[in-house]
C-alpha positions in Angstrom: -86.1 -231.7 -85.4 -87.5 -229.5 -83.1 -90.4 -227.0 -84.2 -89.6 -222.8 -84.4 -91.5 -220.9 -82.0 -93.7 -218.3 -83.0 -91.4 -215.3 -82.9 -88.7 -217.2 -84.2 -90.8 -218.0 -87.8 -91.6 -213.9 -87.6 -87.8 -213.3 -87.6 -87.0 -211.5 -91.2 -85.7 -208.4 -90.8 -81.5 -208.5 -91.0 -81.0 -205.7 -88.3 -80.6 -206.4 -84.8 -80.6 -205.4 -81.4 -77.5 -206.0 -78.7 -78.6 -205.9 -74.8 -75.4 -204.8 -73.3 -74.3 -204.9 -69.8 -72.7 -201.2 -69.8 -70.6 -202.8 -66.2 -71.1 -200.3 -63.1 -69.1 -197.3 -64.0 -65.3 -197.7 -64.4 -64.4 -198.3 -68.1 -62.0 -200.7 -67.2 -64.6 -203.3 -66.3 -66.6 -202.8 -69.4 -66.1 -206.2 -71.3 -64.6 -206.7 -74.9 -67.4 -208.1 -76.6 -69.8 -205.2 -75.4 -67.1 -202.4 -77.0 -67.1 -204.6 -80.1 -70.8 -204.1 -80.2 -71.0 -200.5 -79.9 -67.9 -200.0 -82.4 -70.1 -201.6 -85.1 -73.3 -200.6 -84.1 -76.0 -198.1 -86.5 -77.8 -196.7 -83.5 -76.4 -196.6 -79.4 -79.9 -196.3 -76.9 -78.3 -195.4 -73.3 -79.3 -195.1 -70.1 -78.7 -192.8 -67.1 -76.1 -194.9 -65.3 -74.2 -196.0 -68.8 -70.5 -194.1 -68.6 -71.3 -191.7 -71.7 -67.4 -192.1 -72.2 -68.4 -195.2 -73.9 -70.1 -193.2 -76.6 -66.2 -192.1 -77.6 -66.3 -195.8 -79.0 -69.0 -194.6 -81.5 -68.3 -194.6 -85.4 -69.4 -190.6 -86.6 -72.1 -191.6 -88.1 -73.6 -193.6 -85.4 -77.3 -192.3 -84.3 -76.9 -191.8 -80.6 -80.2 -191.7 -78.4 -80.4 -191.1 -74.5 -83.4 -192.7 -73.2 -81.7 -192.3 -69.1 -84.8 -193.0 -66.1 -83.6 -191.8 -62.9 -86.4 -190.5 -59.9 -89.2 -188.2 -61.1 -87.1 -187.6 -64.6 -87.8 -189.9 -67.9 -86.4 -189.1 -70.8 -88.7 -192.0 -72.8 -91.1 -194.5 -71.0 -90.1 -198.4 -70.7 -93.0 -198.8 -73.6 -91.4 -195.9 -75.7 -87.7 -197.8 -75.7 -89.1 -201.1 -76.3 -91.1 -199.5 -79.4 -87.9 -197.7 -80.5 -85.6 -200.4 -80.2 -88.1 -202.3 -82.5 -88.6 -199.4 -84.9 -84.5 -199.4 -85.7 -84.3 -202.6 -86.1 -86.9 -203.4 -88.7 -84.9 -200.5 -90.4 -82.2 -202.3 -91.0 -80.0 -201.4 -88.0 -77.9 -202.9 -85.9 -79.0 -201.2 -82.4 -77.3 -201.4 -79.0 -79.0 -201.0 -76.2 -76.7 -200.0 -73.1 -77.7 -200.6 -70.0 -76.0 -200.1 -66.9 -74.5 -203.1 -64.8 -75.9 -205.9 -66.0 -79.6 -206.1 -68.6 -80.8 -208.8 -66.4 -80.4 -208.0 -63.2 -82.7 -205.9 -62.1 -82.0 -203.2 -65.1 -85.9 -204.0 -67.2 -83.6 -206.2 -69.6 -85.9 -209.3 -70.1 -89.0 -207.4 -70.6 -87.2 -205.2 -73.4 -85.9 -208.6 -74.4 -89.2 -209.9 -74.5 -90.7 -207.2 -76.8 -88.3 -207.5 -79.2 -88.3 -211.5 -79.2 -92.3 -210.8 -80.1 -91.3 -208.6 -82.8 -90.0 -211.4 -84.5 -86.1 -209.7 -84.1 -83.1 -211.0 -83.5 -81.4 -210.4 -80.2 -78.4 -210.8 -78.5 -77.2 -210.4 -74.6 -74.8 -208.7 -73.4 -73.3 -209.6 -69.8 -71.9 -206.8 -67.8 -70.8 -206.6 -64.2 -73.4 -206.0 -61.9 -73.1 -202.7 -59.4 -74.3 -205.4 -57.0 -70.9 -207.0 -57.1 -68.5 -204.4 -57.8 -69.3 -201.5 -55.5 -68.6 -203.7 -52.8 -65.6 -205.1 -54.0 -64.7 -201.5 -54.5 -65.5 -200.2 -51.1 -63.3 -203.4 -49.3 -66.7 -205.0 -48.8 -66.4 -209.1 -49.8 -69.8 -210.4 -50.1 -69.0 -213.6 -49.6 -66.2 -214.5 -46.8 -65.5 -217.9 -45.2 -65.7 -217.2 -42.0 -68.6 -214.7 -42.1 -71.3 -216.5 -44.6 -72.2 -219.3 -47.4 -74.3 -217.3 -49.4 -75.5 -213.3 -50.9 -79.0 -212.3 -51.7 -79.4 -209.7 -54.2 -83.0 -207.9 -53.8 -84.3 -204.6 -55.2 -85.4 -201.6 -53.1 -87.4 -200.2 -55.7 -90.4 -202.3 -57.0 -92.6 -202.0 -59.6 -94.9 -198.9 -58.6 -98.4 -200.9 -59.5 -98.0 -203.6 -57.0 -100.5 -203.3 -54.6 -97.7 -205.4 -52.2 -94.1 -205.3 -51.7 -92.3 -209.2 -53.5 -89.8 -208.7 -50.9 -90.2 -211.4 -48.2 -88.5 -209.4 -45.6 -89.4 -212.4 -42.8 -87.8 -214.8 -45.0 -84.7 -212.3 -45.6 -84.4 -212.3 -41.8 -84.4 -215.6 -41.5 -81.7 -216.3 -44.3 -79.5 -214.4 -43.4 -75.7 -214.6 -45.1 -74.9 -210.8 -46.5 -77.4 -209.2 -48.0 -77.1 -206.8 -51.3 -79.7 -203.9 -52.4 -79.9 -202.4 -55.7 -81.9 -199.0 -55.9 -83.5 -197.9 -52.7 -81.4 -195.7 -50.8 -84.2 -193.0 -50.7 -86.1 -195.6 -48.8 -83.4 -197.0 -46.7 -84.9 -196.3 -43.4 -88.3 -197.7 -44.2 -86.1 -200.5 -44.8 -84.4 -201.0 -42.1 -87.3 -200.5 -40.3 -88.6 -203.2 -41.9 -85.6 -205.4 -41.3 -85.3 -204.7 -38.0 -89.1 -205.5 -37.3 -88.5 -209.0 -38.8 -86.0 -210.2 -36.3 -82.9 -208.5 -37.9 -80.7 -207.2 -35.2 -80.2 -203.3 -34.9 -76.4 -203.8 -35.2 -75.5 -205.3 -38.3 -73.6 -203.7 -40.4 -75.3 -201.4 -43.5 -72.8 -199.9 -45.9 -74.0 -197.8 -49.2 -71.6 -197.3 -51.8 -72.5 -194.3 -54.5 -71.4 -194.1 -58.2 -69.7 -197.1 -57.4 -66.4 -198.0 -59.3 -66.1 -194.3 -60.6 -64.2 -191.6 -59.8 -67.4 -190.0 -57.8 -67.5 -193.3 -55.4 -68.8 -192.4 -52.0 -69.3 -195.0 -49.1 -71.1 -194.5 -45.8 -71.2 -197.3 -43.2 -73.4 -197.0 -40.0 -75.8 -200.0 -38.7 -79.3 -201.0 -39.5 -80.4 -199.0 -36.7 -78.5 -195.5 -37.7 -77.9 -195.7 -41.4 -81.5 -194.1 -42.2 -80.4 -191.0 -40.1 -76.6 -191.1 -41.6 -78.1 -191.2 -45.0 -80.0 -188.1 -44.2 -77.5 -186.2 -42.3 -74.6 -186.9 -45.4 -77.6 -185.9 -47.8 -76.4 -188.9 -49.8 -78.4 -189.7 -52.9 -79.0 -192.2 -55.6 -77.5 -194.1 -57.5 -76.1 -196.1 -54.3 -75.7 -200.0 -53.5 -76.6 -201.1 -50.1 -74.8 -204.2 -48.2 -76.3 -205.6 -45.4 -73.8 -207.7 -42.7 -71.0 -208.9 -41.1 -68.7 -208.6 -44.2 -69.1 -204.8 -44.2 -66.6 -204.7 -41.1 -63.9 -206.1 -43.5 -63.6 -202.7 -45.5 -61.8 -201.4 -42.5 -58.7 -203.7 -43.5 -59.8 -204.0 -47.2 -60.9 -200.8 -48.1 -58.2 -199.7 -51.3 -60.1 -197.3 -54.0 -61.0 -194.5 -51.9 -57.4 -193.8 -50.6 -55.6 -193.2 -53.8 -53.7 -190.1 -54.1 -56.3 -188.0 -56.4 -59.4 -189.8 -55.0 -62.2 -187.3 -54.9 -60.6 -184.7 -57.0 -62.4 -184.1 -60.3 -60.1 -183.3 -63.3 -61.1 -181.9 -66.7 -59.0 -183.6 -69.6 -59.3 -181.3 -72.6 -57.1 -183.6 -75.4 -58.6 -184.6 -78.6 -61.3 -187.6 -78.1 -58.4 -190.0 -79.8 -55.1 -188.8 -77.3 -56.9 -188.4 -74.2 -57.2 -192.0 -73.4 -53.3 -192.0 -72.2 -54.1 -189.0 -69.3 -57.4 -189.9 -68.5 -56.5 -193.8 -67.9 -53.1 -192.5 -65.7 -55.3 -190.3 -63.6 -58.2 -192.5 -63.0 -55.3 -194.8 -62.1 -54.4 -192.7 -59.4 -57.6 -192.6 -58.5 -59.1 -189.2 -59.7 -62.4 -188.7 -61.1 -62.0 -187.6 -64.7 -64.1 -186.4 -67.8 -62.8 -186.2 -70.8 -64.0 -182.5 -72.8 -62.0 -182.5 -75.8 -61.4 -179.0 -77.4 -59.7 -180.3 -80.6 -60.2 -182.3 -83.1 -57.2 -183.7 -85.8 -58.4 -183.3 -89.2 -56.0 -183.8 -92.6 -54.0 -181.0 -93.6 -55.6 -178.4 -95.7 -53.2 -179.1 -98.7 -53.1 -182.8 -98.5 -51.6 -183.2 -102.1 -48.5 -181.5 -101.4 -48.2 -183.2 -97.9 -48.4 -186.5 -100.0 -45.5 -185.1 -102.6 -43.5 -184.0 -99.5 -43.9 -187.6 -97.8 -43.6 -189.1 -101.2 -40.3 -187.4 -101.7 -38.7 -187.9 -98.2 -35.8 -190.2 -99.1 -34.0 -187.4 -100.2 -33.9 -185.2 -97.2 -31.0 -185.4 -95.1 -33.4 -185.3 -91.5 -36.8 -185.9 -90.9 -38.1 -183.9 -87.6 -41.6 -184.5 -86.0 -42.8 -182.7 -83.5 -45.4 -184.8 -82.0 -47.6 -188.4 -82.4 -50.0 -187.1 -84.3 -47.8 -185.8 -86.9 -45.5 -189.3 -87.2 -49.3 -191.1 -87.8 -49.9 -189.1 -90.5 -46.6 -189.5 -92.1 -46.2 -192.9 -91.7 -50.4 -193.2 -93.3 -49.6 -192.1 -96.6 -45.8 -193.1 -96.5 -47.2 -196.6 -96.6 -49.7 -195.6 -99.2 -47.1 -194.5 -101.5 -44.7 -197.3 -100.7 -45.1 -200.8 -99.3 -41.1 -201.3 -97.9 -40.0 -199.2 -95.4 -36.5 -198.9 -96.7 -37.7 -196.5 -99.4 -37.7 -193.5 -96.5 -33.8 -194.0 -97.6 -30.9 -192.1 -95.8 -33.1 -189.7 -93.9 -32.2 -189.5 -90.1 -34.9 -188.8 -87.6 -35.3 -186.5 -85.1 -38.4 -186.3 -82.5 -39.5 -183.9 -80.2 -40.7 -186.0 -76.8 -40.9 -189.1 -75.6 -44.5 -190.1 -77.2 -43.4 -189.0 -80.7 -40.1 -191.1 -80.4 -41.9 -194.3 -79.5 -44.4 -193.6 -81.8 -41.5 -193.7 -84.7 -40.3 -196.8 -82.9 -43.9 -198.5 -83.2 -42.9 -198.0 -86.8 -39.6 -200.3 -86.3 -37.7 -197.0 -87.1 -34.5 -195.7 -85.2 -34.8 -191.9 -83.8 -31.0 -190.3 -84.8 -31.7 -187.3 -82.6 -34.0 -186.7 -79.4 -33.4 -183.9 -77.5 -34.2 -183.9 -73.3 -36.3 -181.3 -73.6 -39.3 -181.4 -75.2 -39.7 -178.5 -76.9 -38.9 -177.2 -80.5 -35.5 -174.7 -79.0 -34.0 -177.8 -77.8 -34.1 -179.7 -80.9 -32.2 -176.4 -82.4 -29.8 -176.7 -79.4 -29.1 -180.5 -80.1 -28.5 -180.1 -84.0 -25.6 -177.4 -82.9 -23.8 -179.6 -80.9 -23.9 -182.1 -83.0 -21.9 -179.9 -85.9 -24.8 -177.6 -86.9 -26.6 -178.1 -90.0 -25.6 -176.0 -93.0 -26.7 -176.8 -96.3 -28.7 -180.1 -94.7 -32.4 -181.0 -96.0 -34.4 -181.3 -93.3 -38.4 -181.9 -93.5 -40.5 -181.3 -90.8 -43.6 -183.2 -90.2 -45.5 -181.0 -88.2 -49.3 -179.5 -87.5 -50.4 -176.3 -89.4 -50.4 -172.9 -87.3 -47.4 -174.6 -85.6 -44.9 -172.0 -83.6 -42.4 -170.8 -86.3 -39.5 -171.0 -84.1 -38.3 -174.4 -85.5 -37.9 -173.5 -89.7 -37.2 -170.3 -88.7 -34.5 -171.2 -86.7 -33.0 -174.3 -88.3 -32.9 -171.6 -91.7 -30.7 -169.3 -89.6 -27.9 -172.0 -89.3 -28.3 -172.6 -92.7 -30.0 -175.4 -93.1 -32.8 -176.1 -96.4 -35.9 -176.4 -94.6 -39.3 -177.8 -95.6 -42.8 -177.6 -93.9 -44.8 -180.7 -94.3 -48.0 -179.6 -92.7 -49.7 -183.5 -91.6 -52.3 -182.0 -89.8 -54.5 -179.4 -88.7 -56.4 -178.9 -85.2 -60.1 -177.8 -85.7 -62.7 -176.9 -82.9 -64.1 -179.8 -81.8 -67.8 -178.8 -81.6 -69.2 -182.2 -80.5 -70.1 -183.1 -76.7 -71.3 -187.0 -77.4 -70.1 -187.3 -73.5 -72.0 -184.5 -71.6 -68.9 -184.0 -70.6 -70.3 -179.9 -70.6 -72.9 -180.2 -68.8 -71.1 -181.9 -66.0 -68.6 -179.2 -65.7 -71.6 -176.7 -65.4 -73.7 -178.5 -62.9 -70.3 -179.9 -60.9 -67.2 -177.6 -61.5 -64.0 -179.4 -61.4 -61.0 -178.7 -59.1 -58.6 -178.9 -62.0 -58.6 -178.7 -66.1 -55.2 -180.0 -68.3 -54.0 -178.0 -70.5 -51.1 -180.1 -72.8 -50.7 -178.0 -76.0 -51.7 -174.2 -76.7 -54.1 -174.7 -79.1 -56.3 -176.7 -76.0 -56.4 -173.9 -74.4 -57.3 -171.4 -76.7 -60.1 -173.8 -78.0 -61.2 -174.3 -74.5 -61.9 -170.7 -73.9 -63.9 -170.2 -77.4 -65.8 -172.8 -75.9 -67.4 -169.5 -73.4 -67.8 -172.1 -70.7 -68.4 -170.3 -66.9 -64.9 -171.1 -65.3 -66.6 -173.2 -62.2 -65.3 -171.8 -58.9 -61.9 -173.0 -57.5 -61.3 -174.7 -60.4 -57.2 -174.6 -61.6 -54.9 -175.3 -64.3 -52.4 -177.9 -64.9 -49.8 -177.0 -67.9 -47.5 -179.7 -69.7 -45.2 -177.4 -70.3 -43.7 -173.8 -70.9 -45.3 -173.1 -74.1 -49.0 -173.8 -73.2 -48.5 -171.9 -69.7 -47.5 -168.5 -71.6 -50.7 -169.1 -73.9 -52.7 -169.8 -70.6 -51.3 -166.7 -69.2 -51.4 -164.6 -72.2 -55.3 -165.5 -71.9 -54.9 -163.9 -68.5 -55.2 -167.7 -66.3 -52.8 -168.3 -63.9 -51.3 -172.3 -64.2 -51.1 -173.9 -60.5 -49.2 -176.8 -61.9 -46.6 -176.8 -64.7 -45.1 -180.2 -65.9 -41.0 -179.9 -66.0 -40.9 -182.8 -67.9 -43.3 -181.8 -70.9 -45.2 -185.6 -71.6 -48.1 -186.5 -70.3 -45.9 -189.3 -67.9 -44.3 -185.9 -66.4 -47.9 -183.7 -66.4 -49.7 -186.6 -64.4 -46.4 -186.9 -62.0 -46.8 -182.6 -61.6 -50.2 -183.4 -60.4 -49.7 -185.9 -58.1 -47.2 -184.0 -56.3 -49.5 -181.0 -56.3 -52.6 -182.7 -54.8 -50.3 -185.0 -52.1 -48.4 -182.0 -50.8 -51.7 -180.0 -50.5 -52.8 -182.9 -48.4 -50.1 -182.7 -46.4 -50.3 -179.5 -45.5 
C-alpha cells in the first residue's frame, strides 16, 4: 500500500476548490462538468478573460469575487488568490476558481494548484479549451494541416517579469519549425518578430492575431513576420489576442467562416429576464452578433400567492384557461402539480395561448392548446373567441402577470363572458449586474438594444443608463413599440411576427439590407 504524501495526511477540511478551464470566450464551448461546478459552488473567484455570462449559472446566494489581471491593472496579486482560495475552503466552501482557456496552460493554474495541495485541500481540475486552439480554428486557421506541417508549438509571449532571461529558445523555435502558436504578447509582437526573424525565420511567413477570440468581439489581422509589428500598430489592436505563426495561416482565406455571419461585429443589448434571455441571446450569437445580456426584469411570485393557488386549485371548473405568455404557464403548471399529482384533474377546461412560446410551453406539459390565435397579441385572442361563437356566460381564467394590459378581462367581460384574473406572476426591477453587463454598455455602446415586452423597456430606462451614441431599438411587437415611443424612443426594427423567432428574423433583415446598401 503505498504511503500518503505529506499534504495528502494534512487534508481535513470538507470544502474544496475546482480549477476550471472557463474555455476561450463563446459559451458554447464551455464544458458540462465546469457548469456543473459553478451551479453548486459556495464561492465563484474569476478572472479577466472568464465570460461573466457564466456567473448567470450562479445560485443567489453564491459569493462572487473578481480577482481579473490584465496589463498594469490587478484586482488581487497571484499570492492574494492563492491565500483566498485557501481561506474559503478551510471554511467549509466549495470554491471555483475560473480561469480563462485552460488552468494549465499557461493561465498560473499549477502554482495556484500547488498552494492549495500544500494546504492540505482537496482539489479538482477542470479542463477547458485553450484560446491557443480555438481562436484559430475560429479565424479558418488549422494548426495542424497535412500538407503544411507535423507538429504546433504553443509558447508564451509574456514571461514571468523576474527572470533575468527570456525561456523562449527562439534559435530552437527557428529551427523547429511546423506552426507556431503564441499566447499573450501581442504588445510585444514586433520585438518578436524581430527576434524570429534574427534566428533564421524567414520575413514572409505568415503571422495572424486573433482578438477576443470565439466571441462576438473577434478581430483577426494577418500580415507577415516582417509587417505584422507595424499592422498591429497602425490597427491599434490590443490584448487579449493569439498569435499563429506559418504556412497554415494562408488557409483562412478558404476557411475563414465566423467573421462573415450576417450580424458579425454588431453588438446587441438583450434586456430579458436573466432566465428567458438565453433563447435571443443564443439565436443572435448564432448569427454571429456580439451580445450581452442586461436584464431589466426579474419574475418573482405573485403578490397574493394564496389566492393564485385557490384559483389554480380550482381550474377544473372553468370552461377556458388563457395564458398569455411562458412565464405564466410555468407558474400554473408549479403549483397545479403541487395541488394534484394527475394531470387529468385540470378537467374539461380548454386552453388558449397567446404566441408560439406559450403554446409549446403548454405542450411541454403534454397538454393540447384549443385556441391559438396568429397574432400574438391579447385583441386577437378576443377576435378568435368571436368567430368561434363568442363566449357568453363561459368561465374563463386567465393566467397572466400582474400590471398586465386590461384589454383582455375587459374585453372578454364585454361579450359576456365570467372572467377571472389569476395573477402567476409579477415583474420586479432587476437591480443585480452579476455580468458587468453595465459597465460594458458605458465604456462600449452598443449598435442596438431589444426590447420584447413593455415592462423591459420601462425598467430599462429607470435604469438612468447614458443612451450610448448610435445605439437603436429593436421592438417584438406593437405593444412594446408604443411604450418605447410613449418614452419618446423611436424603434428602428419592429418584429411583425411578435416571438423572439420573428424579432431575431426583423433584425437580420435590418442589418443585411443596411449592408447592402
Amino acid at each position: 500500500m503505498e504511503s500518503k504524501t505529506k499534504s495528502e495526511r494534512k487534508r481535513k477540511s470538507t470544502g474544496k476548490v475546482y480549477l476550471v478551464g472557463a474555455g476561450p470566450g463563446d459559451l458554447g464551448l464551455v464544458t458540462l462538468r465546469a457548469k456543473e461546478c459553478i451551479e453548486r459552488a459556495d464561492v465563484i473567484v474569476y478572472d479577466h478573460l472568464a465570460n461573466p455570462e457564466m456567473l448567470g449559472w450562479t445560485r443567489d446566494d453564491a459569493e462572487i469575487i473578481y480577482a481579473g489581471k490584465k496589463a498594469g491593472e490587478h484586482a488581487l496579486t497571484q499570492e492574494e488568490i492563492n491565500k483566498l482560495l485557501v481561506e474559503k475552503a478551510r471554511a467549509e466552501k466549495q470554491v471555483v476558481r475560473l480561469k480563462g482557456g485552460d488552468p494549465f496552460v499557461f493561465g498560473r493554474g499549477a502554482e495556484e494548484a500547488k498552494a492549495i495541495a500544500d494546504a492540505g485541500i482537496g482539489f479538482e481540475i477542470v479542463p477547458g479549451i485553450t484560446s491557443a486552439i480555438a481562436g484559430p480554428a475560429y479565424a479558418g486557421i488549422p494548426v495542424t494541416h497535412r500538407a503544411e506541417n507535423s507538429h504546433v508549438t504553443f509558447f508564451t509571449g509574456h514571461e514571468e517579469p523576474s527572470k533575468t532571461k527570456s525561456a523562449i529558445d527562439y534559435a530552437a523555435l527557428s529551427k523547429l519549425g511546423g506552426t507556431q502558436v503564441m499566447l499573450m504578447g501581442v504588445e510585444r509582437i514586433e520585438a518578436i518578430a524581430r527576434e524570429m526573424m534574427s534566428n533564421g525565420v524567414r520575413s514572409d511567413l505568415p503571422v495572424a492575431l486573433v482578438r477576443w477570440a470565439t466571441t462576438g468581439r473577434q478581430e483577426t489581422l494577418t500580415g507577415t513576420l516582417e509587417n505584422i509589428g507595424k499592422r498591429v500598430a497602425e490597427a491599434e489592436f490590443e490584448a487579449p489576442a493569439v498569435a499563429v505563426f506559418g504556412d497554415v495561416v494562408a488557409l483562412r482565406k478558404d476557411l475563414k467562416w465566423y467573421e462573415h455571419r450576417p450580424l458579425s461585429g454588431k453588438r446587441i443589448v438583450v434586456t430579458r429576464t436573466r432566465k428567458q434571455a438565453g433563447a435571443l441571446t443564443s439565436q443572435l450569437r448564432e448569427l454571429g452578433a456580439d451580445v450581452f445580456e442586461l436584464p431589466t426584469i426579474r419574475i418573482e411570485p405573485p403578490t397574493d400567492l394564496r389566492e393564485f393557488a385557490e384559483l389554480v386549485q380550482d381550474a377544473h371548473g372553468y370552461d377556458w384557461i388563457v395564458f398569455t405568455s411562458p412565464n405564466g404557464v410555468d407558474a400554473f403548471f408549479e403549483i397545479f402539480y403541487k395541488l394534484y399529482d394527475d394531470a387529468r384533474e385540470i378537467g374539461a377546461a380548454k386552453i388558449a395561448t397567446i404566441g408560439q412560446a406559450t403554446a409549446q410551453r403548454i405542450r411541454d406539459f403534454h397538454l393540447h392548446v384549443d385556441l391559438q390565435p396568429e397574432e400574438f397579441v391579447a385583441e386577437s385572442i378576443v377576435r378568435e373567441f368571436q368567430k368561434q361563437g363568442g363566449v357568453e356566460n363561459l368561465r374563463i381564467l386567465l393566467a397572466r402577470a400582474e400590471k398586465a394590459r386590461d384589454v383582455l378581462p375587459r374585453e372578454l367581460s364585454k361579450l359576456g363572458a365570467i372572467v377571472d384574473e389569476a395573477f402567476s406572476y409579477r415583474t420586479v426591477p432587476e437591480t443585480r449586474d452579476v455580468t458587468g453587463a453595465r459597465r460594458r454598455l458605458l465604456e462600449e455602446g452598443a449598435d442596438l438594444i431589444t426590447f420584447t415586452s413593455s415592462s423591459t423597456v420601462e425598467n430599462f430606462l429607470a435604469l438612468g443608463l447614458p443612451w450610448p451614441k448610435g445605439m437603436q431599438i429593436a421592438s417584438i411587437g406593437p405593444i412594446t413599440s408604443k411604450t418605447a415611443a410613449d418614452h419618446g424612443l423611436k424603434v428602428a426594427i419592429e418584429a411583425r411576427r411578435h416571438d423572439i423567432e420573428g424579432l431575431v428574423e426583423a433584425i437580420r433583415k435590418f442589418f443585411v439590407s443596411e449592408n447592402v446598401d
